[in-house]
C-alpha positions in Angstrom: 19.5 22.1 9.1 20.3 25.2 6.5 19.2 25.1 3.4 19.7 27.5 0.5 16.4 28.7 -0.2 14.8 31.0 -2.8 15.9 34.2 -0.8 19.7 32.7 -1.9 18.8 32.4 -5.5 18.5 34.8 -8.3 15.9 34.0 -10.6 15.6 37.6 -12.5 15.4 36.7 -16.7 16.5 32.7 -16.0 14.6 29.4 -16.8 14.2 27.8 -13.6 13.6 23.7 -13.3 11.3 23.4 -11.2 11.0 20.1 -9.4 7.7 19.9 -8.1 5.6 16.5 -6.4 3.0 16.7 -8.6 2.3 12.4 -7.7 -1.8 13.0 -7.3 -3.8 10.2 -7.0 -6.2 9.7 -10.1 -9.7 8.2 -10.8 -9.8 6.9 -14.0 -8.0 9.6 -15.7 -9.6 12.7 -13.0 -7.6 13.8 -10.6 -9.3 12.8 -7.2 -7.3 15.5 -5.0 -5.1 18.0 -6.3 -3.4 18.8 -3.1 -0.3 18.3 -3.7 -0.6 20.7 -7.5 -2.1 23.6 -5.1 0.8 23.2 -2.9 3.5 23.9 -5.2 1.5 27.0 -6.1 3.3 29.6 -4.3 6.5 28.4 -5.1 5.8 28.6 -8.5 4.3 32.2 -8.2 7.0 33.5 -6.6 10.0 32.5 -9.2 7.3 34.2 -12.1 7.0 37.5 -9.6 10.8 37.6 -9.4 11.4 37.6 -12.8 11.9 34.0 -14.4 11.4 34.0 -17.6 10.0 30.3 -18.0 9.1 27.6 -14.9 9.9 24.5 -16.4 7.9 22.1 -14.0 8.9 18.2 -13.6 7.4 15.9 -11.6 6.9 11.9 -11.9 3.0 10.3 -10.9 3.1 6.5 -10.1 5.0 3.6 -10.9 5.5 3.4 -15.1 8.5 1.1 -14.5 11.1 3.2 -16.8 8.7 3.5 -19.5 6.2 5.5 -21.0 2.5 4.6 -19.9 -0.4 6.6 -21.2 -2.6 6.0 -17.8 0.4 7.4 -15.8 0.9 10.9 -17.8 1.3 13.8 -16.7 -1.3 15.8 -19.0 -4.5 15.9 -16.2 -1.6 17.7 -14.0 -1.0 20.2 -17.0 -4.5 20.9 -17.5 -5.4 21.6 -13.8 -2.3 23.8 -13.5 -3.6 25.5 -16.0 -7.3 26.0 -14.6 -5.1 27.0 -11.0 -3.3 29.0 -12.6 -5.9 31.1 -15.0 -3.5 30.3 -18.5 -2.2 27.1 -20.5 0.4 25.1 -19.0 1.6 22.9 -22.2 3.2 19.3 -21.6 6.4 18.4 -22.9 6.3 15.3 -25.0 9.0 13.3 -23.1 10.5 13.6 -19.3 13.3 15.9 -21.3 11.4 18.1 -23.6 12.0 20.0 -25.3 10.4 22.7 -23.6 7.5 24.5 -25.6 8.0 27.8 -26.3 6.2 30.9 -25.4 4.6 29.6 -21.9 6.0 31.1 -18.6 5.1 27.9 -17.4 5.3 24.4 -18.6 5.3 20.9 -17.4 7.3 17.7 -18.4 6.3 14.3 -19.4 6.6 11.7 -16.3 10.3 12.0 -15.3 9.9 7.9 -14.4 8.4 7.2 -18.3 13.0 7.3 -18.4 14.7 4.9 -16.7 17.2 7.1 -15.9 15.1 9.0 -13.6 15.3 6.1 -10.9 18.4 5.5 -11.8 19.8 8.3 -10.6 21.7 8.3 -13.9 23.8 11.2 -14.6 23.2 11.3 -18.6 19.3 12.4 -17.8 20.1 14.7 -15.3 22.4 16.4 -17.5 19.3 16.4 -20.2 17.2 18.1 -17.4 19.9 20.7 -16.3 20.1 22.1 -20.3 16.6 23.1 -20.4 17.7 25.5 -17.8 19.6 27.9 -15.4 18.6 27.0 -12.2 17.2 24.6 -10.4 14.6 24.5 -7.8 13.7 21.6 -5.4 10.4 21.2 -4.0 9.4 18.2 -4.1 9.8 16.9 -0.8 7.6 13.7 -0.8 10.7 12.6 -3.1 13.8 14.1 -1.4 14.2 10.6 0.7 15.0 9.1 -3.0 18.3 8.4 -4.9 16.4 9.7 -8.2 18.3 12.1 -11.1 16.1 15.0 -10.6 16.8 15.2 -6.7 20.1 14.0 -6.5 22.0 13.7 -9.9 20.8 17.0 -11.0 23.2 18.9 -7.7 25.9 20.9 -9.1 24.5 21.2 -12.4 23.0 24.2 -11.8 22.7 26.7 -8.9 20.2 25.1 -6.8 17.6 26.4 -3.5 14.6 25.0 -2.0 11.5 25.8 -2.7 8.6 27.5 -0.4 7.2 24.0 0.2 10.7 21.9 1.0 11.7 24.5 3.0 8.4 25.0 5.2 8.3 20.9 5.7 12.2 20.9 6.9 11.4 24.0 9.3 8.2 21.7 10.9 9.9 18.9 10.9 12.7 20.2 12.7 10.9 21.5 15.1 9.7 17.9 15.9 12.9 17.0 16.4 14.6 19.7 18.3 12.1 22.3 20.3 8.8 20.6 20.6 6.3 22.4 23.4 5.6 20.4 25.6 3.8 17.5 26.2 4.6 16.0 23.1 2.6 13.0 22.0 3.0 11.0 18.9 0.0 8.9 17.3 1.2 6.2 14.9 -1.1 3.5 13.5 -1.0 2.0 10.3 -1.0 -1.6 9.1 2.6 -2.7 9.0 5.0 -1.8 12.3 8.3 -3.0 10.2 7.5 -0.1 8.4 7.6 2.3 11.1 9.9 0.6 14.0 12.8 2.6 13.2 10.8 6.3 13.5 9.0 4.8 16.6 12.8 3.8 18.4 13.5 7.9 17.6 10.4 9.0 18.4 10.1 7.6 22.4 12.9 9.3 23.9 11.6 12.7 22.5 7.9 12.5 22.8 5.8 12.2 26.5 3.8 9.5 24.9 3.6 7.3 22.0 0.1 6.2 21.0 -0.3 3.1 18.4 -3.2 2.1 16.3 -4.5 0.5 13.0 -3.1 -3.1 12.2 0.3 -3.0 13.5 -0.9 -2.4 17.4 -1.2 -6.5 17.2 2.0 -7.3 16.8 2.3 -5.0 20.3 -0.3 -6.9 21.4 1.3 -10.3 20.6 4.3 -9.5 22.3 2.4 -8.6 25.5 1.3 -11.9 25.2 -2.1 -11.9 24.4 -4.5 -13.9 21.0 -5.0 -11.2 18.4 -7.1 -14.2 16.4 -7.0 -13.6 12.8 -5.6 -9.6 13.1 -2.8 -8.4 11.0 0.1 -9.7 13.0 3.7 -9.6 11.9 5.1 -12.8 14.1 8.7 -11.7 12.8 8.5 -8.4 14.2 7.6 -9.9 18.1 10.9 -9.8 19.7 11.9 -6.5 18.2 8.7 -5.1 19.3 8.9 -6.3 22.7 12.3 -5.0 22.8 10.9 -1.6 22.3 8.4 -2.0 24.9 10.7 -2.7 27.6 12.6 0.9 26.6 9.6 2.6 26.7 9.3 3.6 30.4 5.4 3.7 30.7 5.5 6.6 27.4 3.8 3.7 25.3 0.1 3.4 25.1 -1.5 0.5 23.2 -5.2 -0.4 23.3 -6.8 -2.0 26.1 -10.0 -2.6 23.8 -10.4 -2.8 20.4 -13.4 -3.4 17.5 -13.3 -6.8 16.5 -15.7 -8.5 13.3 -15.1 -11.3 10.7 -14.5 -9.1 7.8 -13.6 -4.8 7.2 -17.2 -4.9 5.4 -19.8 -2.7 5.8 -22.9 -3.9 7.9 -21.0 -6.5 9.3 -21.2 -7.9 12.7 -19.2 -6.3 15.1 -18.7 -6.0 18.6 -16.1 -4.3 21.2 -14.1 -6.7 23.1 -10.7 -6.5 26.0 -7.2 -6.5 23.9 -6.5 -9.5 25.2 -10.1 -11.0 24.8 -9.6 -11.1 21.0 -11.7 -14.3 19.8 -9.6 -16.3 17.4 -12.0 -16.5 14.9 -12.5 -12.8 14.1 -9.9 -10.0 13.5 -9.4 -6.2 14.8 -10.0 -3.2 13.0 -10.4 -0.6 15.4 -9.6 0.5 18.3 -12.4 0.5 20.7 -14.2 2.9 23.2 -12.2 3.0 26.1 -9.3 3.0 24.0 -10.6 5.9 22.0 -11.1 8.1 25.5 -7.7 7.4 26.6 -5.9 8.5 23.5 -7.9 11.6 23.4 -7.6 13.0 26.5 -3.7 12.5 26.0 -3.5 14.7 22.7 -6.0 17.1 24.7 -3.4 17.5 27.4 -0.9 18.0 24.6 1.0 21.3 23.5 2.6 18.8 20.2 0.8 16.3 18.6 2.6 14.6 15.2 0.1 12.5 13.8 0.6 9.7 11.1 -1.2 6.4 10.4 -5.1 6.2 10.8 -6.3 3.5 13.9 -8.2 1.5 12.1 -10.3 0.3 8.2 -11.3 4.4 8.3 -12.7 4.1 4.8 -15.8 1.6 6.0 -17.7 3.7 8.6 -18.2 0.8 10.8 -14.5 0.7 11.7 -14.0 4.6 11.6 -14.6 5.6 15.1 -11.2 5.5 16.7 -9.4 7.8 13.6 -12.2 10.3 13.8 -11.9 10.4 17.4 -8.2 11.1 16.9 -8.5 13.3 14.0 -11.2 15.2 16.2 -9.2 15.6 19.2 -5.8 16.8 17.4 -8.2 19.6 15.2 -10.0 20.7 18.4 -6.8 20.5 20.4 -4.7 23.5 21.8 -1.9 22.1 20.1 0.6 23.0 17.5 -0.5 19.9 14.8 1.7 18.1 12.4 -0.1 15.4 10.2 2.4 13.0 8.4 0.3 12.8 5.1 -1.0 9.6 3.3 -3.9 7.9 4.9 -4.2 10.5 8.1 -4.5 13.7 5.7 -7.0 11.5 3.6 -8.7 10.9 7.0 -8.9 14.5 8.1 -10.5 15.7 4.4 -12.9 12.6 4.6 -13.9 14.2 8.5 -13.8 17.5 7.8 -10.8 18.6 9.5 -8.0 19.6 7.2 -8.2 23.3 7.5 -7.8 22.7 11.6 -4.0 21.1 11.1 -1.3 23.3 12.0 0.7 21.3 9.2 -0.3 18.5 7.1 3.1 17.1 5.4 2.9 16.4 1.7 5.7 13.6 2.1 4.5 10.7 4.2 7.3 8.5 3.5 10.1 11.4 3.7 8.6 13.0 7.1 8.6 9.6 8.4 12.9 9.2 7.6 13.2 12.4 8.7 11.6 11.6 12.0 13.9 9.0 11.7 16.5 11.0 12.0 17.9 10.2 8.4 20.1 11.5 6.0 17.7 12.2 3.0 19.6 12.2 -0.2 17.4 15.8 -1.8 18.5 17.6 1.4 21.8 17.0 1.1 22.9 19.1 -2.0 20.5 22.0 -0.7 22.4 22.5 2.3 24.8 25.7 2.9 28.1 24.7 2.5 27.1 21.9 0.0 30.1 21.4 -2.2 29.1 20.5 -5.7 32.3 18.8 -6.8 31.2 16.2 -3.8 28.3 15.2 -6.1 30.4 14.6 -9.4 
């Protein structure tokens, strides 16, 4: 995939909107990792060095529902982008401005306080393209969504890819296309609906194909075996079983796993077979030997994509198994990609962030990427793009 990056756009004396992902998760009204506003940084830097005369940054930060929601604004963003960036970055009033004058940089309101913002409605994007003269794309947590200020917004104003977008599409691509070899793909999370799709693309390009957290009992289920009162999605059985028998001995599921009545700390807990799982307690683990086996693959490993942790992480007791992963992956001699959400959280909780080749910032877009997906932001940043398509 080529996109139009910054290299293709001329910035020199022009406001530039600046889509950012700016969607931090807050305590209270602190930020409680600003990640994701110390990532946009150097986009943001560069389009000042090259001359723009004001960043006009937009972003949205939760769920508002199309109105505006005084928890869900924007302001603790403008005030750490201002402490990042060593002057004051005013907020705008509303998702459309106006813009304040006399800051390089600014920020809008919550694009999503407008209903027209998930809407993909043409009216606001036109509101967002007059408060400047071009636009810049780099929020790619949000390019796998049909919103106005990723996709409306194309062919409004000459458009690029920011530092951020663009570094994500190069890693992800390389996923897809060139991995070194042995690949090996960890996926755990809670919910295999959610990720059946990416793990169907994934097994015919990777070596192996670990799973974890709550949906390895629905794999579990379909190899027959009492997963007792573990997450288990009974309507997913058949398709999972259907996946097995494609998987041509890639797929590695636990042969043990932690089991205890509750995800509670101090609780009663003990290590027991997969398909030993008493039916009156649950899994939320995965368990020793289990642990060993799924290291030593990533440490044979030249690629290792990483994305869902392998059990409760947050409660120590049923940590063990996602620290052991997010161990082996850091320590690894393997060019590491990290899917963001809960596995980036679990590698700052352990200490191993800085040892990740790449952690994404889109967990949900690198995933439908992986996919192999259209995503709807890409699209209008591609060479060739014609903007009358978009109209």
């Amino acid at each position: 995939m080529k996109l139009r990056t910054l290299d293709d756009l001329d910035v020199s004396g022009r406001r530039v909107l600046l889509r950012a992902d700016l969607n931090v998760p807050l305590s209270g009204r602190a930020i409680a990792d600003d990640l994701r506003i110390r990532a946009t940084l150097p986009t943001l830097n560069e389009l000042l060095e090259r001359g723009a005369t004001q960043v006009i940054a937009c972003s949205h930060l939760g769920r508002p529902k199309g109105a505006p929601n005084a928890e869900l604004s924007l302001a603790p963003v403008a005030g750490r982008l201002s402490e990042l960036l060593g002057h004051d970055v005013p907020l705008a009033p509303t998702p459309t401005g106006p813009a304040p004058e006399g800051s390089r940089v600014v920020l809008l309101e919550n694009l999503r306080f407008d209903p027209g913002e998930e809407g993909n409605d043409p009216a606001f994007a036109r509101k967002l393209a007059a408060l400047a003269d071009s636009y810049v794309d780099d929020a790619f947590g949000a390019v796998h969504r049909t919103h106005a200020s990723v996709v409306a917004i194309a062919g409004m104003l000459p458009c690029a890819a920011g530092r951020l977008l663009e570094r994500e599409v190069v890693v992800l691509s390389r996923l897809l296309e060139s991995p070194d070899r042995p690949y090996v793909a960890v996926v755990g999370g809670a919910k295999v609906a959610d990720k059946l799709s990416v793990l169907a693309n994934l097994l015919p390009r990777v070596d192996r194909l670990l799973i974890g957290g709550g949906m390895c009992f629905t794999f579990l289920a379909a190899k027959g075996y009492g997963v007792g009162r573990s997450l288990l999605e009974k309507d997913q059985i058949d398709d999972v079983a259907s996946l097995m028998g494609t998987a041509g001995g890639k797929l590695m599921i636990p042969t043990d796993v932690v089991v205890a009545p509750e995800p509670k700390p101090g609780v009663q807990k003990r290590i027991v077979p997969a398909d030993e799982i008493p039916s009156d307690l649950a899994g939320y683990d995965i368990g020793k030997e289990t642990s060993r086996a799924y290291v030593d693959a990533i440490r044979a490993a030249k690629t290792v994509f990483w994305n869902g942790p392998m059990g409760v992480f947050e409660v120590d007791d049923f940590a063990s198994g996602t620290r052991a992963v997010a161990a082996a992956i850091a320590r690894g001699n393997c060019y590491s990609v990290v899917g963001g959400g809960d596995s980036a959280a679990a590698l700052q909780r352990f200490g191993y962030a800085q040892e990740i080749d790449h952690i994404s910032t889109g967990g949900g877009a690198s995933l439908e990427f992986l996919e192999g997906k259209t995503l709807p932001g890409l699209v209008p940043l591609q060479e060739g793009f014609d903007p009358a398509s978009s109209r």
